[in-house]
N, CA, C and O atoms as CSV, one atom per row, in Angstrom:
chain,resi,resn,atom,element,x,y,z
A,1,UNK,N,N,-9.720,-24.876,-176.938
A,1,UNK,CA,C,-11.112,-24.443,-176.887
A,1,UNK,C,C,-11.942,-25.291,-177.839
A,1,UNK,O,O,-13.126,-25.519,-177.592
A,2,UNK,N,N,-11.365,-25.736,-178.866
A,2,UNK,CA,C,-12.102,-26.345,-180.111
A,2,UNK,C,C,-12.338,-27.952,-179.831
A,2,UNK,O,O,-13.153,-28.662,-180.419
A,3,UNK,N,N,-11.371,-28.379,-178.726
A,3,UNK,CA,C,-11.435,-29.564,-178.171
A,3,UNK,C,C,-12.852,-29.710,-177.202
A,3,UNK,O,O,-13.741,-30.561,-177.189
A,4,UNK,N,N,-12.620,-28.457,-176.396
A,4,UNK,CA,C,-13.528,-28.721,-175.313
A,4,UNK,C,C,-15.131,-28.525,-175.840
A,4,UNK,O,O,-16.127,-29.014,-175.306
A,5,UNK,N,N,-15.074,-27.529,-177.237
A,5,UNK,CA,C,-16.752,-27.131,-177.641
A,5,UNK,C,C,-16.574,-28.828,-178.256
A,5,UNK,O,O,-17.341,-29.502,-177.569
A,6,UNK,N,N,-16.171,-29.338,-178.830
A,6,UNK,CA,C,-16.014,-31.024,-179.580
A,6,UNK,C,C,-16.417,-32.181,-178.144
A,6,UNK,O,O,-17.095,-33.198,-178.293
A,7,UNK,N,N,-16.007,-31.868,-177.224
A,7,UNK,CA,C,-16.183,-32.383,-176.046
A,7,UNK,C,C,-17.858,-32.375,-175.670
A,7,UNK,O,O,-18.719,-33.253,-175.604
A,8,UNK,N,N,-17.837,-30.965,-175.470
A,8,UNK,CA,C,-19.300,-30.844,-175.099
A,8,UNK,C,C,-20.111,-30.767,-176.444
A,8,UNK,O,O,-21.169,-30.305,-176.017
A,9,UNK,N,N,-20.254,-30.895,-177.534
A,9,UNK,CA,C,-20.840,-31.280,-178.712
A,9,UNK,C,C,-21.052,-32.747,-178.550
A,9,UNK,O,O,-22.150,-33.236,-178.816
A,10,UNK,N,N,-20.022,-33.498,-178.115
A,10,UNK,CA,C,-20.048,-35.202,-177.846
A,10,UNK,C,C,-21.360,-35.149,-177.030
A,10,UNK,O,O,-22.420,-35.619,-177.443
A,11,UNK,N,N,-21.191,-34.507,-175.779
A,11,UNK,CA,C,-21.604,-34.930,-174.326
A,11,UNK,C,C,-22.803,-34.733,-174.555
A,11,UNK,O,O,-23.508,-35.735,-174.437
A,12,UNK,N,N,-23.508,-33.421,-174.958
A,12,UNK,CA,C,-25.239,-33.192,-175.831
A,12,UNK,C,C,-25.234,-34.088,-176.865
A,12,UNK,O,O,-26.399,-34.288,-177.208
A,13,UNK,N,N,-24.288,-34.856,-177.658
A,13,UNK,CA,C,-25.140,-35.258,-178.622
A,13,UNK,C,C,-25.658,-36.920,-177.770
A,13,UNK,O,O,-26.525,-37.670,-178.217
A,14,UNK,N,N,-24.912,-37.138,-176.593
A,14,UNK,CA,C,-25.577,-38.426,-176.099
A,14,UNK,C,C,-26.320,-38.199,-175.251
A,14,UNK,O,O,-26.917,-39.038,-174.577
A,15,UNK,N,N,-26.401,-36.782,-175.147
A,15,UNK,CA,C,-27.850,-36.434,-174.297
A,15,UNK,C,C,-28.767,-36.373,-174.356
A,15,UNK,O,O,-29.703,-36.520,-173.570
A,16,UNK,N,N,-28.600,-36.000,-175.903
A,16,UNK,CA,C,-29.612,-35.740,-176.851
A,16,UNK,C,C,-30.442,-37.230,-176.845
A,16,UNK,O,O,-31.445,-37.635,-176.257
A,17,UNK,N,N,-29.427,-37.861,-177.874
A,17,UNK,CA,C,-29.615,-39.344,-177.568
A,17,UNK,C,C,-30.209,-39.764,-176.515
A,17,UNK,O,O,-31.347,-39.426,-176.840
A,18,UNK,N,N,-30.354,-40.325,-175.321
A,18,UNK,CA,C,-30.750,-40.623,-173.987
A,18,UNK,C,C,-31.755,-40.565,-173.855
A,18,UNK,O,O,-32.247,-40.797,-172.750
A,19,UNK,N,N,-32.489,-38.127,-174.155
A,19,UNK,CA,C,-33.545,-37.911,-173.949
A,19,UNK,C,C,-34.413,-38.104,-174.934
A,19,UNK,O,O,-35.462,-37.462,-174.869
A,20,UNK,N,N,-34.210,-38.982,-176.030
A,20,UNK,CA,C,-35.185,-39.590,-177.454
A,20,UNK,C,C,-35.701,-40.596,-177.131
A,20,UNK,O,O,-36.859,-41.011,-177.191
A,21,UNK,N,N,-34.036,-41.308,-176.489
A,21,UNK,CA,C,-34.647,-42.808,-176.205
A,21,UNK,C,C,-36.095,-42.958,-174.883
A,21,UNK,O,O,-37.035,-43.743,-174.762
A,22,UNK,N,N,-35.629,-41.803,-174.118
A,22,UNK,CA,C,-36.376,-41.996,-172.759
A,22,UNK,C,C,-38.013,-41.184,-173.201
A,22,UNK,O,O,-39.154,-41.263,-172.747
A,23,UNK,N,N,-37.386,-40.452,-174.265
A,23,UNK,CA,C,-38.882,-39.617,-174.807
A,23,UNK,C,C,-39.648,-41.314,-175.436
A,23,UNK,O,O,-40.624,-41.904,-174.971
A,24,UNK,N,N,-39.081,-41.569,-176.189
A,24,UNK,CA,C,-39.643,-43.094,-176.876
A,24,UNK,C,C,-40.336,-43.597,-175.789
A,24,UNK,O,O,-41.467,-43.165,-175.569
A,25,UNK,N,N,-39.753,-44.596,-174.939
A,25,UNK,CA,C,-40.283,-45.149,-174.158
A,25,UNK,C,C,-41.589,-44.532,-173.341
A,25,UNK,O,O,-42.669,-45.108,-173.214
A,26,UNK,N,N,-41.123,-42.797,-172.643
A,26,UNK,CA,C,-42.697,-42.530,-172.323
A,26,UNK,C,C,-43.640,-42.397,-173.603
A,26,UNK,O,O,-44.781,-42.483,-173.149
A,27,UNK,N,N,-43.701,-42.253,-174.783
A,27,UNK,CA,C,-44.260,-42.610,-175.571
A,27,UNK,C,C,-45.172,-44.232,-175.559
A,27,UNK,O,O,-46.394,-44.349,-175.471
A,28,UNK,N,N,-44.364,-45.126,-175.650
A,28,UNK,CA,C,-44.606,-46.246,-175.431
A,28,UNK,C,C,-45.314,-46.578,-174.401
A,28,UNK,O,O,-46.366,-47.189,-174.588
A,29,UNK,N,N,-44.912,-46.265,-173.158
A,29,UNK,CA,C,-45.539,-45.949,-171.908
A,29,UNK,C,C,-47.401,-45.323,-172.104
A,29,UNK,O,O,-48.453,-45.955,-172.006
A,30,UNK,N,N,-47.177,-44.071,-172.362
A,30,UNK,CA,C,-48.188,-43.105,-172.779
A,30,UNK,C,C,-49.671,-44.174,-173.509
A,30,UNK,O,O,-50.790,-44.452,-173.077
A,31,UNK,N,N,-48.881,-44.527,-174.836
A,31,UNK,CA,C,-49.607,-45.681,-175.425
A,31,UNK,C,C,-50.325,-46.680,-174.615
A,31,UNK,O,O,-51.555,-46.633,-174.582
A,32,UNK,N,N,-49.680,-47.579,-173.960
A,32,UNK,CA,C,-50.239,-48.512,-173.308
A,32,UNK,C,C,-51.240,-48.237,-171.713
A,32,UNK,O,O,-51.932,-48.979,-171.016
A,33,UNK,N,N,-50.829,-46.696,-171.645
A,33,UNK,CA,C,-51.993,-46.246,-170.742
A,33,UNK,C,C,-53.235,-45.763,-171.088
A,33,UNK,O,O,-54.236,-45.830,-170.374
A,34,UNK,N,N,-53.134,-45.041,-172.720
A,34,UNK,CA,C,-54.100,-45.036,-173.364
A,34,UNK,C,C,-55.320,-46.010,-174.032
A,34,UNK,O,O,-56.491,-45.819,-174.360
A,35,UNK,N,N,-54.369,-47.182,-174.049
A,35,UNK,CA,C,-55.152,-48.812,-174.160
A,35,UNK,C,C,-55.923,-48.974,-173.363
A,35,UNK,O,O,-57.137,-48.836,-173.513
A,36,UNK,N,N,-55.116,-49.434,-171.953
A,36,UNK,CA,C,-55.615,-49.915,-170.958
A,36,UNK,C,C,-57.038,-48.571,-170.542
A,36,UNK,O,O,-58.209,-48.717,-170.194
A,37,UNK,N,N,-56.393,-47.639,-170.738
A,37,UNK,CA,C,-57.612,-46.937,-170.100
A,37,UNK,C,C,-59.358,-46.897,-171.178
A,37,UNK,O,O,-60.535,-46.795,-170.833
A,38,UNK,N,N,-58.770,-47.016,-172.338
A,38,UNK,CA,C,-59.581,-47.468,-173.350
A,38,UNK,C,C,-60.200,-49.068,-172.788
A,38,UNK,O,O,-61.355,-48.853,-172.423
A,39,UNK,N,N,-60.026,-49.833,-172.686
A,39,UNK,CA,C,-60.541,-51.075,-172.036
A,39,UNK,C,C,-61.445,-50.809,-171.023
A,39,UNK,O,O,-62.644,-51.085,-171.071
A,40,UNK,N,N,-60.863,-50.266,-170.095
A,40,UNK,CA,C,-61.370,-50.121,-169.159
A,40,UNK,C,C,-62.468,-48.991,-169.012
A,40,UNK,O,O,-62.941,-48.618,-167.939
A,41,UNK,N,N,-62.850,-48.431,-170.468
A,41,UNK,CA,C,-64.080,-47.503,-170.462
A,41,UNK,C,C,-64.873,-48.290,-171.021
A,41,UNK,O,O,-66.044,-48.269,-170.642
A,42,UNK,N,N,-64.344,-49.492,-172.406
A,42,UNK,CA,C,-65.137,-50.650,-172.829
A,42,UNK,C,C,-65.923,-51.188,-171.247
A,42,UNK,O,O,-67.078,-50.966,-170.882
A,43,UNK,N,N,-65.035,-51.806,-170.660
A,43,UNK,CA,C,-65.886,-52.851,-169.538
A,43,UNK,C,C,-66.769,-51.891,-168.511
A,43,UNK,O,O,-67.333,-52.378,-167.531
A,44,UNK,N,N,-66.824,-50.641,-168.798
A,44,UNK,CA,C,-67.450,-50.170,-167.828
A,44,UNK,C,C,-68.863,-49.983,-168.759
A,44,UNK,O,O,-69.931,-50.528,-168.481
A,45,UNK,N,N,-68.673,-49.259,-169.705
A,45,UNK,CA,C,-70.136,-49.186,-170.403
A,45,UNK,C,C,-70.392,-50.637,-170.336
A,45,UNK,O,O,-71.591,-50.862,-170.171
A,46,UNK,N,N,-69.579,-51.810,-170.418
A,46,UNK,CA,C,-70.552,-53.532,-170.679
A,46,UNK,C,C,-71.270,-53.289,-169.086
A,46,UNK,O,O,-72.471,-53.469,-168.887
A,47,UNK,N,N,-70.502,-52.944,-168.240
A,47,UNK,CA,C,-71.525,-53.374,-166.745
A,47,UNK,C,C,-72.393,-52.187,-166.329
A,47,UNK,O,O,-73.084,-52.155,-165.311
A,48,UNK,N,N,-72.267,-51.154,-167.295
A,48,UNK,CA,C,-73.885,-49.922,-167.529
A,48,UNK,C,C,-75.040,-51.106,-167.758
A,48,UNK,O,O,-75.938,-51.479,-167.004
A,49,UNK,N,N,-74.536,-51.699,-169.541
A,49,UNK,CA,C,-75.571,-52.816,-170.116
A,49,UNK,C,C,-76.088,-53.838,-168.810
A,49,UNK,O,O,-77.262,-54.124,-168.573
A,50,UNK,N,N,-75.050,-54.236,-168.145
A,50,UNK,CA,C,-75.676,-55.718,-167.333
A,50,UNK,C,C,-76.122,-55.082,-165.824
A,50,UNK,O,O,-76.543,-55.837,-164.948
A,51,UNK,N,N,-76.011,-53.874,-165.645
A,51,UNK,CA,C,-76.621,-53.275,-164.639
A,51,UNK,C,C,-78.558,-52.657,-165.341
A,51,UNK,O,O,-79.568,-52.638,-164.638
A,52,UNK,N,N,-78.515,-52.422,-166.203
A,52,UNK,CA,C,-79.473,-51.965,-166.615
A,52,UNK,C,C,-80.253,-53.405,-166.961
A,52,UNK,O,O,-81.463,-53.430,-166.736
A,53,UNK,N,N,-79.582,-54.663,-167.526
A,53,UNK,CA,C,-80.344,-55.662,-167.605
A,53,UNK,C,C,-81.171,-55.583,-166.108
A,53,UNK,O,O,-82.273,-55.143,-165.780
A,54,UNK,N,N,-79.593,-56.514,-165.083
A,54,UNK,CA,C,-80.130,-56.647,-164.043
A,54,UNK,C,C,-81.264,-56.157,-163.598
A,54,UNK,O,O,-82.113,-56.972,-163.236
A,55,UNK,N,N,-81.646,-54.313,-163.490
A,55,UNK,CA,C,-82.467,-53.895,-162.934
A,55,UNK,C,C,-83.834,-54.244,-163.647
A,55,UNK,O,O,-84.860,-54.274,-162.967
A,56,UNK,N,N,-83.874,-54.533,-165.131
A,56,UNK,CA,C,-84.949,-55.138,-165.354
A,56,UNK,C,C,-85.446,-56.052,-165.310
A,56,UNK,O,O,-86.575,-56.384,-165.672
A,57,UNK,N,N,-84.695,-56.547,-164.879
A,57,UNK,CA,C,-84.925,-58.321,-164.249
A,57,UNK,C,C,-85.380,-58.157,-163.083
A,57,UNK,O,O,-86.068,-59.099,-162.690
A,58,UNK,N,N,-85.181,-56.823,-161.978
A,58,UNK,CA,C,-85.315,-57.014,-160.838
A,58,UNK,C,C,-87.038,-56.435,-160.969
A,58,UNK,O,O,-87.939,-56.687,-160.169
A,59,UNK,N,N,-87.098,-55.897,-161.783
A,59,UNK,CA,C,-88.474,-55.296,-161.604
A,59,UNK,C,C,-89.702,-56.601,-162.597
A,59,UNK,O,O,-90.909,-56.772,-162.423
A,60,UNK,N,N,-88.792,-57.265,-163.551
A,60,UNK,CA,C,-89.847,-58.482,-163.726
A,60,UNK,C,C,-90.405,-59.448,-162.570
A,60,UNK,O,O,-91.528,-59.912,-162.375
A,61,UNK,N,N,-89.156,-59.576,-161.860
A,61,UNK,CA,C,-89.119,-60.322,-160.917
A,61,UNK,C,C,-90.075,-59.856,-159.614
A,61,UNK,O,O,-90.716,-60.571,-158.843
A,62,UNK,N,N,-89.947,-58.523,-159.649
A,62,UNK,CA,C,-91.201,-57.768,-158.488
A,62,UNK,C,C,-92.605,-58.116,-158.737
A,62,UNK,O,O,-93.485,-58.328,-157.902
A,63,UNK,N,N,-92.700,-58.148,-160.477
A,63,UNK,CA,C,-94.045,-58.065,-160.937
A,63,UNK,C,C,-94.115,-59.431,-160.808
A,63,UNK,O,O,-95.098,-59.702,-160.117
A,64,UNK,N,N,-93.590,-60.299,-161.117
A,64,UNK,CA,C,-93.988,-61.486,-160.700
A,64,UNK,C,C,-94.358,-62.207,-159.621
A,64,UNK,O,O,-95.328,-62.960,-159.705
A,65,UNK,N,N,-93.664,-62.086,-158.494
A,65,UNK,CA,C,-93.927,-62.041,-157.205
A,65,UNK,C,C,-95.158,-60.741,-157.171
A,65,UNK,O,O,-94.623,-60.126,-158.094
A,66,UNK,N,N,-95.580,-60.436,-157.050
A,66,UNK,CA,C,-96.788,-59.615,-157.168
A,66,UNK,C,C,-98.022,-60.255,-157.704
A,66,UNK,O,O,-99.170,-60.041,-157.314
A,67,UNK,N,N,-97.568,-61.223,-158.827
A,67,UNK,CA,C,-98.616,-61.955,-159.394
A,67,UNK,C,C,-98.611,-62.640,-158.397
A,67,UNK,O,O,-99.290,-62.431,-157.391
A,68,UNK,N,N,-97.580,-63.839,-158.633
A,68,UNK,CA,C,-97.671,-65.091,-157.779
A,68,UNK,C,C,-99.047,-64.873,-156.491
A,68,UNK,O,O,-100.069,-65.557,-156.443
A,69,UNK,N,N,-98.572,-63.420,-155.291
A,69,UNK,CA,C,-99.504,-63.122,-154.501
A,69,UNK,C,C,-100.681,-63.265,-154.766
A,69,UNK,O,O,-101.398,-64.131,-154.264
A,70,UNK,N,N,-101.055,-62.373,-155.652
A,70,UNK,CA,C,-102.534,-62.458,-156.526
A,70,UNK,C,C,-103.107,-64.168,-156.602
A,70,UNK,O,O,-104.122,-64.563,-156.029
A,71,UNK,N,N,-102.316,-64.908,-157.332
A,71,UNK,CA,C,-102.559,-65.965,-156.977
A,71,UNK,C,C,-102.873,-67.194,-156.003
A,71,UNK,O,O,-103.677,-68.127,-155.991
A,72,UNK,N,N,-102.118,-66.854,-155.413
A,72,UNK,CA,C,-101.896,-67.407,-154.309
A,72,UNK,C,C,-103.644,-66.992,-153.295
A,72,UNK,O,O,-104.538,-67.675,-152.796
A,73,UNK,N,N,-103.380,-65.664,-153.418
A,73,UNK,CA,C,-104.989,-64.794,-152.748
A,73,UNK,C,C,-106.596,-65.918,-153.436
A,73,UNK,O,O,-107.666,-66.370,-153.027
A,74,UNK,N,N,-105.852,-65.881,-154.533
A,74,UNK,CA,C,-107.226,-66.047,-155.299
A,74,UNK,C,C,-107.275,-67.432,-155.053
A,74,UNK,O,O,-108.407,-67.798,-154.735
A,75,UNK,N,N,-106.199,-68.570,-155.104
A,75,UNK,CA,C,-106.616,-69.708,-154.627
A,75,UNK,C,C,-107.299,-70.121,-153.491
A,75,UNK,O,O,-108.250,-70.895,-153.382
A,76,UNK,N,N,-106.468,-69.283,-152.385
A,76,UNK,CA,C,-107.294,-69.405,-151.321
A,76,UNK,C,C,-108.907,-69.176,-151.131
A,76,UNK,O,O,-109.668,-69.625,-150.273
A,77,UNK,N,N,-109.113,-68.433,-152.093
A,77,UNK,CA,C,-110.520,-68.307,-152.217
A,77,UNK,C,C,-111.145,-69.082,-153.009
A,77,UNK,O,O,-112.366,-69.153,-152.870
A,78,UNK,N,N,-110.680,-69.642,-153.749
A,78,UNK,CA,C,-111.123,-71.133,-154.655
A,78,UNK,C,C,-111.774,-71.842,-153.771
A,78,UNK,O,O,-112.911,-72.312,-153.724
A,79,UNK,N,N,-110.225,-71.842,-152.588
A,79,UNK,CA,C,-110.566,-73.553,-151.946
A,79,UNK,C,C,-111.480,-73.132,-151.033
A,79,UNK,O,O,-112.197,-74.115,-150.848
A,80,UNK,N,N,-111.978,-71.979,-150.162
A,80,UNK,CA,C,-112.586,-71.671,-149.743
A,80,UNK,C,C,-113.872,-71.843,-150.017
A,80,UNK,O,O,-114.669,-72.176,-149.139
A,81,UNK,N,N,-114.287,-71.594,-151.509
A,81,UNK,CA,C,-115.893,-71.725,-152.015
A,81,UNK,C,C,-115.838,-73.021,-152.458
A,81,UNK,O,O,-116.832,-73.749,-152.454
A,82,UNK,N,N,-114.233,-73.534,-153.023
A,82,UNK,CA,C,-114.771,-75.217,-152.530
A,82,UNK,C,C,-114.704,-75.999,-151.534
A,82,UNK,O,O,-114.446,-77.202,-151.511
A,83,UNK,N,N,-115.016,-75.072,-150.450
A,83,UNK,CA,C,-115.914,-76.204,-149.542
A,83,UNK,C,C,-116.772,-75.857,-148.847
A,83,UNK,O,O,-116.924,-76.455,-147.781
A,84,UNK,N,N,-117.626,-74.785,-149.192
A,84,UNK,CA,C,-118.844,-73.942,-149.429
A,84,UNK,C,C,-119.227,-74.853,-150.627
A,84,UNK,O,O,-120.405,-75.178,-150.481
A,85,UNK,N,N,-118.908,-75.178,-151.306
A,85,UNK,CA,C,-119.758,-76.337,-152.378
A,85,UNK,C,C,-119.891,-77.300,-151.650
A,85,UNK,O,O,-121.101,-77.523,-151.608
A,86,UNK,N,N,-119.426,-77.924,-151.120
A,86,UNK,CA,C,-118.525,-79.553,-150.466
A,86,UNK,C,C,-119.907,-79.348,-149.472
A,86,UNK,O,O,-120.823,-80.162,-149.588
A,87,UNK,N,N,-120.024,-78.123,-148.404
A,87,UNK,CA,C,-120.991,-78.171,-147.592
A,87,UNK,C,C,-122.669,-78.137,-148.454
A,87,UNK,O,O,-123.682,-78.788,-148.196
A,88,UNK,N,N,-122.518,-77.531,-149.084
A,88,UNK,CA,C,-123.963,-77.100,-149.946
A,88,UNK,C,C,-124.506,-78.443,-150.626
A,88,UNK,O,O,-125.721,-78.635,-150.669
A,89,UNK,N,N,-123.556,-79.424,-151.184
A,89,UNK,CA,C,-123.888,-80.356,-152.031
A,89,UNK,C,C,-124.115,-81.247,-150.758
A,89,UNK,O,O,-125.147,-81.908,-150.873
A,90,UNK,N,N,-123.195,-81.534,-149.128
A,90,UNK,CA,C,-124.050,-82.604,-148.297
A,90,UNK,C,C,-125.260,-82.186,-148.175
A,90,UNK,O,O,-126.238,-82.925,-148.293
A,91,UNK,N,N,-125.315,-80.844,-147.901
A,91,UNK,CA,C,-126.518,-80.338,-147.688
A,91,UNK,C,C,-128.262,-80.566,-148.186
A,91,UNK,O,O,-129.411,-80.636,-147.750
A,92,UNK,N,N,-127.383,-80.615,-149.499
A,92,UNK,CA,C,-128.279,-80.752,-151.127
A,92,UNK,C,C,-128.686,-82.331,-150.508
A,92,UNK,O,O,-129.663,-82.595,-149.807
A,93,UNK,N,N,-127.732,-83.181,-150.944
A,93,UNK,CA,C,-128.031,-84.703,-150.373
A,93,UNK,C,C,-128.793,-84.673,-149.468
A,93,UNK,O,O,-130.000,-84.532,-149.666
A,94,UNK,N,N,-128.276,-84.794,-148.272
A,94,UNK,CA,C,-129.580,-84.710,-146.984
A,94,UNK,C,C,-130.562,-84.199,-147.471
A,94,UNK,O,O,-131.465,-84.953,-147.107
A,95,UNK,N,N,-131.041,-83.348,-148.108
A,95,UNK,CA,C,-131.893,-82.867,-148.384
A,95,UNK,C,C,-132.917,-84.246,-149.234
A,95,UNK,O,O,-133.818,-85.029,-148.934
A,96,UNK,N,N,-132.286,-83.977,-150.128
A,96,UNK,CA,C,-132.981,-85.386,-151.310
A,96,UNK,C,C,-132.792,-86.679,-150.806
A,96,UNK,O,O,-133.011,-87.577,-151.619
A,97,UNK,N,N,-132.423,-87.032,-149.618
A,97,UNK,CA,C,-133.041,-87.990,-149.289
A,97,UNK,C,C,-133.845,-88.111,-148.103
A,97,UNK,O,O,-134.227,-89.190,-147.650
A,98,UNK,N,N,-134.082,-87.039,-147.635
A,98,UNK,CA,C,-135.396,-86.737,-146.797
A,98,UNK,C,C,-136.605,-86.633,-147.524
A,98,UNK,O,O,-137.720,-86.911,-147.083
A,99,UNK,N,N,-136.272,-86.123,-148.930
A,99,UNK,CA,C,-137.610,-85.736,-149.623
A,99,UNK,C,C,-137.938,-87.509,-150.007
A,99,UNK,O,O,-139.073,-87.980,-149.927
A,100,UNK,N,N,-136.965,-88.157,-150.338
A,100,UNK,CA,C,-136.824,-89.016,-151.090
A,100,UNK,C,C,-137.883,-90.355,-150.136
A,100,UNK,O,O,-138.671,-91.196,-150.571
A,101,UNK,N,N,-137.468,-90.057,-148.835
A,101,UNK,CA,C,-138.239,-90.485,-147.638
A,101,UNK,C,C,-139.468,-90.269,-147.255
A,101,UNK,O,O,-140.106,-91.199,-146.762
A,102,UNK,N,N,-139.927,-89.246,-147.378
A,102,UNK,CA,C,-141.155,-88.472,-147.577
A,102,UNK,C,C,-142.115,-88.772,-149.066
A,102,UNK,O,O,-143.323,-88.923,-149.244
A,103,UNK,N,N,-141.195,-88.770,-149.781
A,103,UNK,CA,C,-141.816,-89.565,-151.043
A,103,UNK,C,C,-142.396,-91.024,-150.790
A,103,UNK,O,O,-143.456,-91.530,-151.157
A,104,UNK,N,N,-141.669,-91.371,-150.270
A,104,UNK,CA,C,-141.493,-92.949,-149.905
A,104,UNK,C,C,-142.967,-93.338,-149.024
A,104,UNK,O,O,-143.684,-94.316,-149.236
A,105,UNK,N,N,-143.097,-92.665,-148.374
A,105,UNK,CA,C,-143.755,-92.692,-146.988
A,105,UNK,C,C,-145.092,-91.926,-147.677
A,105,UNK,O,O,-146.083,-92.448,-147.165
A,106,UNK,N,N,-145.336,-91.305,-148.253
A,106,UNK,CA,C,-146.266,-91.097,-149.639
A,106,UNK,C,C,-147.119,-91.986,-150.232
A,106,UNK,O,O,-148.317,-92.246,-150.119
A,107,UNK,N,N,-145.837,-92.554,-151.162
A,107,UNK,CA,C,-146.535,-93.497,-152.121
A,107,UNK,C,C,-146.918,-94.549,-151.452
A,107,UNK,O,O,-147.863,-95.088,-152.029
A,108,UNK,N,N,-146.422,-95.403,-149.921
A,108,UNK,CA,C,-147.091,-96.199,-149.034
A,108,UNK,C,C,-147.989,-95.702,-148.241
A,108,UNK,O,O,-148.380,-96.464,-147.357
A,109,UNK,N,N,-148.469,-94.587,-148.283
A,109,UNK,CA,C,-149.909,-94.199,-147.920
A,109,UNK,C,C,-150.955,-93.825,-148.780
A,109,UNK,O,O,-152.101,-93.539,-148.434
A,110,UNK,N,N,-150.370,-93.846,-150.246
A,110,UNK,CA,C,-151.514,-93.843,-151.332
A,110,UNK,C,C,-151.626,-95.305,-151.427
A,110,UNK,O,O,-152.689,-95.808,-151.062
A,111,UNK,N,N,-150.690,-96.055,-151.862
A,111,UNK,CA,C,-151.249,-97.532,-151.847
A,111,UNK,C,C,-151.870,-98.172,-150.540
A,111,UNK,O,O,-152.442,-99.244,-150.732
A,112,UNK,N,N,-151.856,-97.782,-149.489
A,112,UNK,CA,C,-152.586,-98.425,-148.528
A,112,UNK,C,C,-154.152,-97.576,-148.929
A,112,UNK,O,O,-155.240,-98.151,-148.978
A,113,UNK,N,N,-153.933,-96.158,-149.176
A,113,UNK,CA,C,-155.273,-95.579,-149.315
A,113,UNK,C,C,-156.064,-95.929,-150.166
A,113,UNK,O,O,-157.280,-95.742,-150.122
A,114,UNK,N,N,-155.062,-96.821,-151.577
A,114,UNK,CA,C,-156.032,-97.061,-152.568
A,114,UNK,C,C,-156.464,-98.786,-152.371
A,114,UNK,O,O,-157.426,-99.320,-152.923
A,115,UNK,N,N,-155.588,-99.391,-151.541
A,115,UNK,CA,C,-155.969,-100.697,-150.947
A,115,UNK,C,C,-157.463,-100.381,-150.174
A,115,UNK,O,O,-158.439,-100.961,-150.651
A,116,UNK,N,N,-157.632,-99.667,-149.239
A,116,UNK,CA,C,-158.676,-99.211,-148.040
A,116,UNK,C,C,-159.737,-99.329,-149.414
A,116,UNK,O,O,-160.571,-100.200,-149.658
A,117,UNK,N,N,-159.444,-98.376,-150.028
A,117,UNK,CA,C,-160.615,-97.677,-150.875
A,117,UNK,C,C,-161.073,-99.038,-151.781
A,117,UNK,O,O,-162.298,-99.139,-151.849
A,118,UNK,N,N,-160.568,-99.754,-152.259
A,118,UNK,CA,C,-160.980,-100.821,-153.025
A,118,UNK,C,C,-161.600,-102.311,-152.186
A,118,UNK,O,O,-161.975,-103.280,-152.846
């Protein structure tokens, strides 16, 4: 009997043994899932940060294109009144040199008038 409790005293104590070593390792195990899962809450808050950039980039980028439009609007209306100038200034011309003609055609009828008269 004293053999066989010595027997099974052996047989638990490498059981014992076994389930330390195998406790260790899920330990070890345990650990390196706790890492990794630690990492992987790091890289998720970094792509919160570069998602939250992004979106403010996306809304600079709206407002800008929004300007640009504005711009774009308002040039067209630049070039528009410049050539509403472009027309106004031939206009202007023709003008001053009709008068300029009329002047002309003037002062050769005062000098003939003041020729007559003398």
């Amino acid at each position: 009997v004293v053999e066989e409790l010595k027997s099974e005293l052996e047989i638990a104590k490498e059981t014992s043994s076994a389930s330390e070593a195998a406790l260790d390792e899920l330990k070890r195990e345990l650990a390196a899932a706790v890492e990794t899962l630690s990492r992987r809450e790091t890289a998720m808050e970094e792509l919160k940060v570069e998602l939250a950039t992004a979106k403010e980039t996306q809304t600079i980028l709206a407002s800008l294109e929004e300007h640009h439009s504005s711009l774009v609007e308002s040039g067209k209306a630049l070039e528009a009144e410049k050539h509403q100038l472009a027309e106004s200034l031939a206009k202007a011309k023709e003008s001053r040199k009709e008068v300029e003609e009329k002047l002309q055609t003037a002062m050769i009828t005062v000098d003939e008038s003041m020729k007559a008269y003398e």
